[in-house]
Backbone as JSON, one array per atom type, in Angstrom:
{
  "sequence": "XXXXXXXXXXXXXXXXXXXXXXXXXXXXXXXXXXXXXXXXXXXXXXXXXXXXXXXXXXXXXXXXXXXXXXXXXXXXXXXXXXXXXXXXXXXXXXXXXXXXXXXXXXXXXXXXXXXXXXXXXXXXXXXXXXXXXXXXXXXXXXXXXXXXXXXXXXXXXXXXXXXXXXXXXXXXXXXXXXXXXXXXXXXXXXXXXXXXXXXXXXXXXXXXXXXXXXXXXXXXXXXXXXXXXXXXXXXXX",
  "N": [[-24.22, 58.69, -66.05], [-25.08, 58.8, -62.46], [-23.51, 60.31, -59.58], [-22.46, 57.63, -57.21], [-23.32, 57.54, -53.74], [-23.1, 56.28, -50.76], [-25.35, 56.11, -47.89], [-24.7, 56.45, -43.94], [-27.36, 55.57, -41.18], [-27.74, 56.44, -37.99], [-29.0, 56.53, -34.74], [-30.44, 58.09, -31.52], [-32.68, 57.46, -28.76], [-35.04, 57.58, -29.54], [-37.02, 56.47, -29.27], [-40.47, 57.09, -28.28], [-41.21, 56.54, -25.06], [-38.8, 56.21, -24.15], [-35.42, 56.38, -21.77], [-34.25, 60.03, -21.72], [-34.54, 63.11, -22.8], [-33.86, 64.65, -25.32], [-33.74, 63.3, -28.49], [-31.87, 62.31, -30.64], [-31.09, 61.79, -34.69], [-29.13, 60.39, -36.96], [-26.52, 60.83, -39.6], [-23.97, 59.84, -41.63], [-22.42, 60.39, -44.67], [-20.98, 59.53, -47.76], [-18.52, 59.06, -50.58], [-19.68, 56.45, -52.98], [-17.87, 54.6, -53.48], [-15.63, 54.84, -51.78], [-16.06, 53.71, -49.15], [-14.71, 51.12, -48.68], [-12.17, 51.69, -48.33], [-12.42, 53.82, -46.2], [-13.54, 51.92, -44.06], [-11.6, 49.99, -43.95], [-9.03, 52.04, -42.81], [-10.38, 52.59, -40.56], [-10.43, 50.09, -39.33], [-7.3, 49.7, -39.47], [-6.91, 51.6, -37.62], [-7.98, 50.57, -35.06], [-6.5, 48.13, -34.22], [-3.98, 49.6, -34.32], [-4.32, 50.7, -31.56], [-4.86, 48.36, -30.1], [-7.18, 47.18, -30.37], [-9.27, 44.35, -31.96], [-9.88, 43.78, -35.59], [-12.27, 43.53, -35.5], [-13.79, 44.6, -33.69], [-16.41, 46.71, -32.44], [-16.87, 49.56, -32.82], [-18.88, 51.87, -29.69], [-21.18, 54.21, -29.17], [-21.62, 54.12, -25.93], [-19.61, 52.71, -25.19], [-17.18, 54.3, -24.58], [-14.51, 55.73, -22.52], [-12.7, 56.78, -19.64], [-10.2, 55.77, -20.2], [-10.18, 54.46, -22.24], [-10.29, 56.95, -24.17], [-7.89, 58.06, -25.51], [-8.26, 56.42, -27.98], [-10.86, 56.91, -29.02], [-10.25, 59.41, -29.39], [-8.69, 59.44, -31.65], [-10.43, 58.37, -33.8], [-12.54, 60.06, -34.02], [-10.74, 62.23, -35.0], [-10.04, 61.35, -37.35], [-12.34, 61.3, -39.2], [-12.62, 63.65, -39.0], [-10.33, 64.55, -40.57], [-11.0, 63.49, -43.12], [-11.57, 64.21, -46.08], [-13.56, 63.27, -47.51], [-15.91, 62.18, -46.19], [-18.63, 62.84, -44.11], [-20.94, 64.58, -41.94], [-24.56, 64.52, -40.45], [-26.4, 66.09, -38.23], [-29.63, 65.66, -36.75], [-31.53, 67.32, -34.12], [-34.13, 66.76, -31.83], [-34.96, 68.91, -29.14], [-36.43, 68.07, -26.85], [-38.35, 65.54, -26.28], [-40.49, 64.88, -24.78], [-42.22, 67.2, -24.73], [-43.44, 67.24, -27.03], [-46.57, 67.9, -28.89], [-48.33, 65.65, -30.65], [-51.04, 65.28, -30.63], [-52.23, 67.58, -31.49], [-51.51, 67.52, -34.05], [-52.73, 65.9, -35.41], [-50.99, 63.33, -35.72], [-49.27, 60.08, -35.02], [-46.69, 59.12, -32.72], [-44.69, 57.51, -34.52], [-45.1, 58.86, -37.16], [-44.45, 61.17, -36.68], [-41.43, 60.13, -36.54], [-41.03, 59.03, -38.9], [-41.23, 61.56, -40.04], [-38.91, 63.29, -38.93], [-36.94, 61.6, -40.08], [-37.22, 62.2, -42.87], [-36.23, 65.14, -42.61], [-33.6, 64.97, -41.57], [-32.22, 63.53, -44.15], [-32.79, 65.31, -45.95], [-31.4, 67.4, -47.08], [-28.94, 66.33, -47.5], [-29.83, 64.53, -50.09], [-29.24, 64.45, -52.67], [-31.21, 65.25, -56.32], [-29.6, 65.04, -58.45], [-27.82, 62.79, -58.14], [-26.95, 58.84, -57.21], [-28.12, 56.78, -53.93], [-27.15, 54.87, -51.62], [-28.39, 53.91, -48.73], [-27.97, 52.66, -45.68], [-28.93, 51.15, -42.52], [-29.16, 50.65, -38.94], [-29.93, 47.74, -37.44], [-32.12, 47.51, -34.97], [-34.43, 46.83, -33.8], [-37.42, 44.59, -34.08], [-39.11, 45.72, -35.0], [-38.13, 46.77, -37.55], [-37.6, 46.12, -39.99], [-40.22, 46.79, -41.17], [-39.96, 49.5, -40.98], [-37.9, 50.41, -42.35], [-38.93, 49.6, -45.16], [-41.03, 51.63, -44.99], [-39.91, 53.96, -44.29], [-38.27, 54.31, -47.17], [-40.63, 54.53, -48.94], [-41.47, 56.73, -47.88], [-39.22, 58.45, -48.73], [-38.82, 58.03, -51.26], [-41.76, 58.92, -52.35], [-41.26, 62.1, -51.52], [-39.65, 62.71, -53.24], [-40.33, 62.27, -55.42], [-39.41, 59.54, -56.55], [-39.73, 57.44, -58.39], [-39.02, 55.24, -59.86], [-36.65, 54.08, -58.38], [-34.08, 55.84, -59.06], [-33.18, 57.48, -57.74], [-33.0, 56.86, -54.73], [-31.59, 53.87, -54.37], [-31.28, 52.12, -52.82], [-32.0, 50.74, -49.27], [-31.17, 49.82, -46.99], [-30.93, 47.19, -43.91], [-28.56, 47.25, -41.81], [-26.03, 44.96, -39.82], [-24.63, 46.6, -37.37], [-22.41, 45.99, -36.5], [-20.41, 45.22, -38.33], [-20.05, 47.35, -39.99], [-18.24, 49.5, -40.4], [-18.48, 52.51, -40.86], [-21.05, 53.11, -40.23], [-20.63, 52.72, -37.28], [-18.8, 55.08, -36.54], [-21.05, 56.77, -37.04], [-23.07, 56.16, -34.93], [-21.36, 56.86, -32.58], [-20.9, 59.86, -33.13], [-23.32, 60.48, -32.87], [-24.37, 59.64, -30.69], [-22.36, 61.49, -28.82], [-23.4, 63.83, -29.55], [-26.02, 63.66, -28.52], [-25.24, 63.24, -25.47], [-24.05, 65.89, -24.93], [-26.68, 67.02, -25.94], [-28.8, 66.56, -23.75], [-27.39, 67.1, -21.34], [-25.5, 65.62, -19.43], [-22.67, 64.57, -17.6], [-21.19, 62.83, -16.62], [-19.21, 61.19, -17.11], [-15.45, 61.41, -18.26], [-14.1, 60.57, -20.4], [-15.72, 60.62, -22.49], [-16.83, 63.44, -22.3], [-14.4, 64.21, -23.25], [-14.74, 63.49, -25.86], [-16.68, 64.93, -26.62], [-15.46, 67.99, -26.56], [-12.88, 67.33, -28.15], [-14.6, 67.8, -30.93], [-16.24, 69.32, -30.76], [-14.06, 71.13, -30.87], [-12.64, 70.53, -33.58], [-15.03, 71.04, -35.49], [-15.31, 73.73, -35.12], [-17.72, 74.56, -34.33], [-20.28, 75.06, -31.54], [-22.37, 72.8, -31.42], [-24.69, 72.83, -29.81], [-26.6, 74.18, -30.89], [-28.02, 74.66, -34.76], [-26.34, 74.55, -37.53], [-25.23, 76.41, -40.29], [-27.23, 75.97, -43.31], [-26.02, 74.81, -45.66], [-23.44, 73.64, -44.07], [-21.28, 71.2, -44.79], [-19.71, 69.33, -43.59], [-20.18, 68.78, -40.3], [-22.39, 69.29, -40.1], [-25.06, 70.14, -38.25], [-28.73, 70.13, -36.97], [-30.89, 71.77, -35.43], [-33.75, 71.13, -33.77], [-37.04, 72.96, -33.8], [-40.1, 72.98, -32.8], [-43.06, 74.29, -34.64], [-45.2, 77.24, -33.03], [-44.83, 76.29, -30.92], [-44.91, 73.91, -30.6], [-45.0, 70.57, -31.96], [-44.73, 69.86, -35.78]],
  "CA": [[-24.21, 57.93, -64.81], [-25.03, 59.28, -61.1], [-22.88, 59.02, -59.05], [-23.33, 56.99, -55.54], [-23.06, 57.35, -52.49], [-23.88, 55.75, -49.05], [-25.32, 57.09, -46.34], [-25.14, 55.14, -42.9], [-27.89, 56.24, -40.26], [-28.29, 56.25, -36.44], [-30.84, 57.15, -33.96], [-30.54, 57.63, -30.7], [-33.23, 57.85, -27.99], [-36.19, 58.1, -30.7], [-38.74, 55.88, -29.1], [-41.42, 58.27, -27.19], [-40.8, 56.55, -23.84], [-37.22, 55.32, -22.93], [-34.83, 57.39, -21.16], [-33.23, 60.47, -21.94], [-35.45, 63.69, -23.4], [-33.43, 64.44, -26.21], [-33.43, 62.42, -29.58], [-30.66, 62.12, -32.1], [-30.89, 61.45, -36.11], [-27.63, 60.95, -37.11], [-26.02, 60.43, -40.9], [-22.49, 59.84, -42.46], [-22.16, 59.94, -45.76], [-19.61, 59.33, -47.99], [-18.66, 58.41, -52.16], [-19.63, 54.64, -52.22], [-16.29, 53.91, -54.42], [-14.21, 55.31, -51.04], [-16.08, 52.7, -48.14], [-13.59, 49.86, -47.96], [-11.16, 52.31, -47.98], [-12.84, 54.31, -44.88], [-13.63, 50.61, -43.81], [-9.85, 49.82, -44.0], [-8.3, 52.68, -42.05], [-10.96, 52.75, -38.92], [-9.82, 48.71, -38.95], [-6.14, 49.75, -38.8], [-6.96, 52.34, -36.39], [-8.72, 49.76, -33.71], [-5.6, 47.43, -34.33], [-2.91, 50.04, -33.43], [-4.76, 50.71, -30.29], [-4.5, 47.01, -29.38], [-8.51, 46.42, -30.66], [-9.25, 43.48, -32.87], [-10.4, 44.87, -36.31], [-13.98, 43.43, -35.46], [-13.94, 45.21, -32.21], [-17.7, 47.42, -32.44], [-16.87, 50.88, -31.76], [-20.19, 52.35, -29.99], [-20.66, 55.66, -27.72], [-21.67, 53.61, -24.89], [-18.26, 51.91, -24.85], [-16.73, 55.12, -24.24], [-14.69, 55.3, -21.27], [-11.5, 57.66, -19.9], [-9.11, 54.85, -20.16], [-10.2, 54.38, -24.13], [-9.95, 57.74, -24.73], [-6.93, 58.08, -27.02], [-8.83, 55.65, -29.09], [-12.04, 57.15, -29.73], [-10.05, 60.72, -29.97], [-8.36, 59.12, -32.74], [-11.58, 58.1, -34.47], [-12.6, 61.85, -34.14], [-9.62, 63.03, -35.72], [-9.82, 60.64, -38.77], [-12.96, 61.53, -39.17], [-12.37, 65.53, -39.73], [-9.17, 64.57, -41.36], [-11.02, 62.29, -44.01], [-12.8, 65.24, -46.82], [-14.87, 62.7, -48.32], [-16.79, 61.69, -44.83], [-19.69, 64.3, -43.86], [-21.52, 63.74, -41.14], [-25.6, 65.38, -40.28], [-27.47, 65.53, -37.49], [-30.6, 66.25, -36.22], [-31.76, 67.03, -32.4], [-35.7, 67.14, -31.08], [-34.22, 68.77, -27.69], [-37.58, 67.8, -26.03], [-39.67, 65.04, -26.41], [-41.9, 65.23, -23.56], [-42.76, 68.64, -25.07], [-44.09, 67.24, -28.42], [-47.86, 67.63, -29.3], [-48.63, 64.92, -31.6], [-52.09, 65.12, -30.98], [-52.49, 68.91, -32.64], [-50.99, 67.34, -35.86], [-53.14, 65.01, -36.04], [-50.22, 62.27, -35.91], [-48.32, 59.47, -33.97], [-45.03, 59.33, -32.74], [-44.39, 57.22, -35.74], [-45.32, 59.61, -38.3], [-43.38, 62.42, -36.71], [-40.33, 59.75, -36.33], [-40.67, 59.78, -40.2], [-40.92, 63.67, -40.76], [-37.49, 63.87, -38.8], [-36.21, 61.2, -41.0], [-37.24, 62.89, -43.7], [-35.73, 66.19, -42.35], [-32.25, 64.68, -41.67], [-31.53, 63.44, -44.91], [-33.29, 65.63, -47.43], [-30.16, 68.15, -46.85], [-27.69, 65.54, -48.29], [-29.98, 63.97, -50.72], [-29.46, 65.66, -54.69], [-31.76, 64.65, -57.26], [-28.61, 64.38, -59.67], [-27.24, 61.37, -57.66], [-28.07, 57.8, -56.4], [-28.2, 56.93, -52.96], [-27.63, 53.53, -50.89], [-28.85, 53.95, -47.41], [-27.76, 51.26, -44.54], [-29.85, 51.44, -41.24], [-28.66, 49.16, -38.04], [-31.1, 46.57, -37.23], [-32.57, 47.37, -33.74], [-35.41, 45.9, -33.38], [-38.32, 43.18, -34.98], [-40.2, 47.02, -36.19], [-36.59, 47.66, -38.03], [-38.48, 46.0, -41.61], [-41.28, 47.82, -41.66], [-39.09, 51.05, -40.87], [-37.29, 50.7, -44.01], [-39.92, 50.1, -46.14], [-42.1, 52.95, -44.68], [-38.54, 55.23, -45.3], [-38.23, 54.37, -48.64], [-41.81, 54.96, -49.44], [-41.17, 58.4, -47.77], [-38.13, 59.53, -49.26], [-39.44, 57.95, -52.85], [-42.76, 60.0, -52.81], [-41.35, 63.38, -51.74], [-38.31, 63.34, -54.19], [-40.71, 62.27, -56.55], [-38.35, 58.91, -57.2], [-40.88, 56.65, -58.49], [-38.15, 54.62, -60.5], [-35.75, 54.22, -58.09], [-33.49, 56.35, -59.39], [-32.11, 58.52, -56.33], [-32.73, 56.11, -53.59], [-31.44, 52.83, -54.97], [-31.57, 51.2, -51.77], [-32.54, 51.25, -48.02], [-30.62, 48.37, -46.12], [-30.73, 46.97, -42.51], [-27.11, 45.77, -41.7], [-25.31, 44.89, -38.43], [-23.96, 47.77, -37.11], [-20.59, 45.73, -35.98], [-20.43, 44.88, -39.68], [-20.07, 48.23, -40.81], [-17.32, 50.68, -39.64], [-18.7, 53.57, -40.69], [-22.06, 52.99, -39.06], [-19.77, 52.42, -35.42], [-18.82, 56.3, -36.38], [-22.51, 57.62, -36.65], [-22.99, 55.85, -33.43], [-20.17, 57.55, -31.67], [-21.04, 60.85, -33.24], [-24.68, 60.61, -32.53], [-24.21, 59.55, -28.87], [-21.88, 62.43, -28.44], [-24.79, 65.09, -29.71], [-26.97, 63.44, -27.8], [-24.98, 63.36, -24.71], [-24.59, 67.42, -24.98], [-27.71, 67.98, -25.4], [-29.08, 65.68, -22.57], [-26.19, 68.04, -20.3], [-24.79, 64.76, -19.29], [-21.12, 65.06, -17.61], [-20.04, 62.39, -15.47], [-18.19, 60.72, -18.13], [-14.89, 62.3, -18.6], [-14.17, 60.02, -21.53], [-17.07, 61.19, -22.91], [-16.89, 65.03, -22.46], [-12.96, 64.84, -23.94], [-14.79, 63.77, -27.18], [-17.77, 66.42, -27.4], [-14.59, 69.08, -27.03], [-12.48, 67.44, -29.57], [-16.01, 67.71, -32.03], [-16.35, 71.47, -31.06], [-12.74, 72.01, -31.49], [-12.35, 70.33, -34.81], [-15.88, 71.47, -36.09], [-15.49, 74.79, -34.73], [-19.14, 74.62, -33.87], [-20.84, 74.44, -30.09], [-22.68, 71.68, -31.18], [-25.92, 73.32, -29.38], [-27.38, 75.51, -32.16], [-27.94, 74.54, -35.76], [-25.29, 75.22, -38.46], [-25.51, 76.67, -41.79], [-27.65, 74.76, -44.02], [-25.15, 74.09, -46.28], [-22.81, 73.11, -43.47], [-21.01, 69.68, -45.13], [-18.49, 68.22, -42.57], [-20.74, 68.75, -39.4], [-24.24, 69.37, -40.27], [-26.58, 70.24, -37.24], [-30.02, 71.29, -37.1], [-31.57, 71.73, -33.83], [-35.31, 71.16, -34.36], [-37.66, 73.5, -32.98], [-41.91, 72.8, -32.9], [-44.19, 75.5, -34.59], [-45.63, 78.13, -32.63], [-43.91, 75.72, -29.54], [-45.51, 72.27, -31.15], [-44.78, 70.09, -33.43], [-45.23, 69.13, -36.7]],
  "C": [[-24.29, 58.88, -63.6], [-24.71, 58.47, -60.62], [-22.93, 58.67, -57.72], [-22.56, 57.39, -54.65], [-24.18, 56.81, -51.44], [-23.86, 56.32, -48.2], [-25.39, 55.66, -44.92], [-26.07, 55.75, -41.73], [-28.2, 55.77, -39.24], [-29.54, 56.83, -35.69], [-30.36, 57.01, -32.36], [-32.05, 58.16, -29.71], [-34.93, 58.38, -28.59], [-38.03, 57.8, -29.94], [-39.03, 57.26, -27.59], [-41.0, 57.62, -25.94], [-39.48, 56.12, -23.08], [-36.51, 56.63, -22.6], [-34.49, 58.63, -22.04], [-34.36, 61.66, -23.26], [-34.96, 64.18, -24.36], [-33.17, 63.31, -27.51], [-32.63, 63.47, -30.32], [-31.6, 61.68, -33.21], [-29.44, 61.71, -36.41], [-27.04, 60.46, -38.85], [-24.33, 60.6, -41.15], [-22.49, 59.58, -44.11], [-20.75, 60.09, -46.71], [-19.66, 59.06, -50.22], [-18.58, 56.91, -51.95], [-17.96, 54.07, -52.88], [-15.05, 54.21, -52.72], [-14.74, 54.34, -49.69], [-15.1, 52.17, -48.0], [-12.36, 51.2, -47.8], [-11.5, 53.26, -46.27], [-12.8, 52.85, -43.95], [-11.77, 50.14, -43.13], [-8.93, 50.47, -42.82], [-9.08, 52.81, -41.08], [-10.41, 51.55, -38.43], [-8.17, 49.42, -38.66], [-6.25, 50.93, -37.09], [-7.16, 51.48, -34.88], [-7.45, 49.3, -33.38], [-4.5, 48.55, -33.3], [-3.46, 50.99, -32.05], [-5.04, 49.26, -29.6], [-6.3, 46.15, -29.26], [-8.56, 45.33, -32.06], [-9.86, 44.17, -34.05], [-11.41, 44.75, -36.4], [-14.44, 44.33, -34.16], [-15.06, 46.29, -32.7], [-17.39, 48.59, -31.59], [-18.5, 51.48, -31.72], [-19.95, 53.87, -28.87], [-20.55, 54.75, -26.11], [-20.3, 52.62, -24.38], [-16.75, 52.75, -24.26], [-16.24, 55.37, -22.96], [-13.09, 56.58, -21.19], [-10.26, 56.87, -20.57], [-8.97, 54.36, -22.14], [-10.18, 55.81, -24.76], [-9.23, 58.28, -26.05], [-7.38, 57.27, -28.21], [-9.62, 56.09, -30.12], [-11.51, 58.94, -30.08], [-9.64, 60.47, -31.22], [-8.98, 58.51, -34.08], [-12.11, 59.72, -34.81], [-12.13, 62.2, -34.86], [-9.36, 62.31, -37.2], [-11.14, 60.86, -39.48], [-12.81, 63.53, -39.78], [-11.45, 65.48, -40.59], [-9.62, 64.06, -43.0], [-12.15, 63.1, -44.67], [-13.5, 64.09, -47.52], [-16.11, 61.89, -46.83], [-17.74, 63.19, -44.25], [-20.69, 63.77, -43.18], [-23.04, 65.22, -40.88], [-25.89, 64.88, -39.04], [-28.64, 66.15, -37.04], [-31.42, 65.91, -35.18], [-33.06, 67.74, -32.18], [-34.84, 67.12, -29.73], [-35.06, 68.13, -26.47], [-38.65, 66.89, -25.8], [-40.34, 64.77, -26.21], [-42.62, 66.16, -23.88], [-43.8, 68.63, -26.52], [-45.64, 66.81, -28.42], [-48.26, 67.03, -30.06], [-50.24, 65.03, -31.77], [-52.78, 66.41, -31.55], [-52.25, 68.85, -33.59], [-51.45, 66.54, -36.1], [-52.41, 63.7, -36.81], [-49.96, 61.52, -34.45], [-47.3, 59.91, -33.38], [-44.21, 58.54, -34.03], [-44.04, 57.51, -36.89], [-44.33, 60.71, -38.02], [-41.63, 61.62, -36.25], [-39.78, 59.93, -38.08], [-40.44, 60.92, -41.05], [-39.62, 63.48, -40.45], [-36.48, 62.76, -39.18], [-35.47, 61.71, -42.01], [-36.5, 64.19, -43.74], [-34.52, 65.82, -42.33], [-31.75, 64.52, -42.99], [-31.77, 64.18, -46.14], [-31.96, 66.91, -47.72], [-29.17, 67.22, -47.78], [-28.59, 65.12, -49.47], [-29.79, 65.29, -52.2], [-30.26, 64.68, -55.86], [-30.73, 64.62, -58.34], [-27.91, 63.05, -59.19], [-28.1, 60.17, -56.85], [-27.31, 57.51, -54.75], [-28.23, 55.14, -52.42], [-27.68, 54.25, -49.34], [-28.8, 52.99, -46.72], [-28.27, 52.03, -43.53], [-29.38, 50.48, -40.17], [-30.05, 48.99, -37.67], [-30.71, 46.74, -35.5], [-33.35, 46.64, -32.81], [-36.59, 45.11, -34.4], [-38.89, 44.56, -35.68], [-38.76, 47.36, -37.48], [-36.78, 47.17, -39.73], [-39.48, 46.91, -41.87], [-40.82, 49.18, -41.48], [-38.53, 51.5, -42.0], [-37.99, 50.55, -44.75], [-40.63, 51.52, -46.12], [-41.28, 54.22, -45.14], [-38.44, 55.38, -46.44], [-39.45, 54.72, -49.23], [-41.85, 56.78, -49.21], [-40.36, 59.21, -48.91], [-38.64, 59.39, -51.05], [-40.62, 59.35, -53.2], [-41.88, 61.3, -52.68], [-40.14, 63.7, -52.21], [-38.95, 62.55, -55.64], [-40.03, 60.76, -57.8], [-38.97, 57.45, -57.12], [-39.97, 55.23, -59.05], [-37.11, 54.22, -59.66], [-34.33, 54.43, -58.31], [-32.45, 56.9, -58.4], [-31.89, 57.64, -55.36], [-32.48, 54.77, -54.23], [-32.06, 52.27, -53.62], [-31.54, 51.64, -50.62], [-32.47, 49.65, -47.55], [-30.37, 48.18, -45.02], [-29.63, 46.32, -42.59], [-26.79, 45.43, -39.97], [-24.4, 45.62, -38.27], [-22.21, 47.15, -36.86], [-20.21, 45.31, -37.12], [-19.61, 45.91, -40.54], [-18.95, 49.37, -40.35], [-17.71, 52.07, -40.07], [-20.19, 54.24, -39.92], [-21.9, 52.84, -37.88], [-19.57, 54.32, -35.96], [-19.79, 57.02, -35.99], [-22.69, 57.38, -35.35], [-22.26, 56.71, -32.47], [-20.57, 58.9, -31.97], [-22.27, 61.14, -32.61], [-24.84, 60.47, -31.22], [-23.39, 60.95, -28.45], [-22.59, 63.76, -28.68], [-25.85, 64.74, -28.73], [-26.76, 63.46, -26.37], [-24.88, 65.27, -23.92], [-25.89, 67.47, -24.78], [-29.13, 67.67, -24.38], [-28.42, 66.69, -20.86], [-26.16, 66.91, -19.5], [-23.41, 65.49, -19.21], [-20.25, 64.09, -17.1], [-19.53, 61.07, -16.04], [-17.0, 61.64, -18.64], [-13.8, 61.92, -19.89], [-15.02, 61.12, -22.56], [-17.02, 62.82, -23.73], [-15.97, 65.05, -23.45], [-13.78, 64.79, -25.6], [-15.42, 64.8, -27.55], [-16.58, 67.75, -27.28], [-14.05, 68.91, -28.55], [-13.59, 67.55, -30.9], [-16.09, 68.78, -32.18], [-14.85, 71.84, -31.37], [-12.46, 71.96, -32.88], [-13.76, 71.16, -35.9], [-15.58, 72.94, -36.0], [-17.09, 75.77, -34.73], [-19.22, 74.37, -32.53], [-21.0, 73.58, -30.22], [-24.16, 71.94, -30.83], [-27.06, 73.73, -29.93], [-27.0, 74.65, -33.74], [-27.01, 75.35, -36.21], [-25.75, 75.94, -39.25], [-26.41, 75.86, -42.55], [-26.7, 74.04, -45.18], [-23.85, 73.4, -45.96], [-22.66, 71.56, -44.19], [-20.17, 68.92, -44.47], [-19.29, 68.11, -41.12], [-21.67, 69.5, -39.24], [-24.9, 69.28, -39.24], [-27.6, 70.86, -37.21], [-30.62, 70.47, -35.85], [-33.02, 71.98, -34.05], [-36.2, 72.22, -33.65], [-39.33, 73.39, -33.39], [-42.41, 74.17, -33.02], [-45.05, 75.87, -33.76], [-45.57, 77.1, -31.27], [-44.88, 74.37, -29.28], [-45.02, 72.08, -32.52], [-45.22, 69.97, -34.77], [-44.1, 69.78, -37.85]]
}
């Protein structure tokens, strides 16, 4: 038997024209047997901060006055060795040449799919994958993923990737983490400040990681996985 785990993945700031010249990829993964239990203790957490246990933690909700909240999400989070979180940051995407690679923005949204999770994925284990449902393209996204990650792990059977599921992010408590983590990489490397909510978390992240945050990790980095993308010979592909 291989054995499972779920990954939950975010995104922020992906599409080629909306604000904010930095994109996020963001992942959490976890052993699927330990969810409800992660599930469980982010719910008590909301609670003894005086949130209902449906309450949708997101970055954008981030504020000074919630602070102690979302530090305490942070800190359960580093505290909790079966939770491992990736991410991966295009610092530029005004800067990207799609048309020297003879691609879209589409195609290179799927390379740095592909790039985020091929780090966590092991051909000895299977894999569920949840995605939050953004928008009406958010079907054909997951198919087109799974066709990706199938061909270049060779996982014709669906063997490795069992599944590749759109849920509702307020559904899912560990998909409200990626969120929060992924907004807080993305807020760095945006150099965004005038949130002081905000900032307190990207410290507690570098304090607990004992990473900047700025610069790619290790590749075998497993509790706070970053890789900072950089375009061949100063383009993409």
């Amino acid at each position: 038997m291989r054995p499972d785990f779920n990954i939950y993945c975010d995104e922020s700031c992906h599409l080629m024209h909306n604000t904010g010249k930095a994109m996020v990829f963001g992942a959490i993964w976890c052993p699927a047997r330990k969810r409800h239990e992660a599930f469980k203790r982010i719910r008590e957490i909301k609670v003894k901060h005086g949130f209902k246990p449906d309450f949708e933690i997101k970055w954008n909700k981030v504020s000074p006055a919630k602070a102690d909240f979302y530090l305490n999400l942070i800190d359960y989070f580093f505290d909790d060795d079966d939770l491992h979180f990736r991410a991966l940051v295009v610092p530029d995407k005004t800067a990207l040449n799609h048309k020297a690679f003879n691609q879209d923005h589409d195609t290179f949204y799927y390379k740095m799919c592909f790039d985020l999770l091929k780090v966590i994925l092991s051909p000895d284990c299977a894999y569920n994958i949840y995605i939050d449902i953004k928008d009406s393209r958010s079907r054909h996204k997951v198919e087109e993923l799974h066709r990706v990650l199938r061909n270049n792990h060779y996982d014709f059977h669906d063997q490795i990737i069992k599944r590749i599921q759109q849920v509702h992010s307020n559904e899912v408590e560990l998909l409200q983490i990626t969120d929060l983590l992924v907004g807080a990489i993305g807020y760095l490397h945006r150099d965004l400040k005038e949130n002081a909510g905000k900032i307190k978390l990207i410290e507690r992240i570098r304090k607990r990681s004992g990473y900047s945050l700025l610069k790619s990790t290790l590749y075998k980095e497993e509790k706070m996985n970053i890789f900072v993308w950089k375009p061949k010979s100063d383009m993409n592909g």
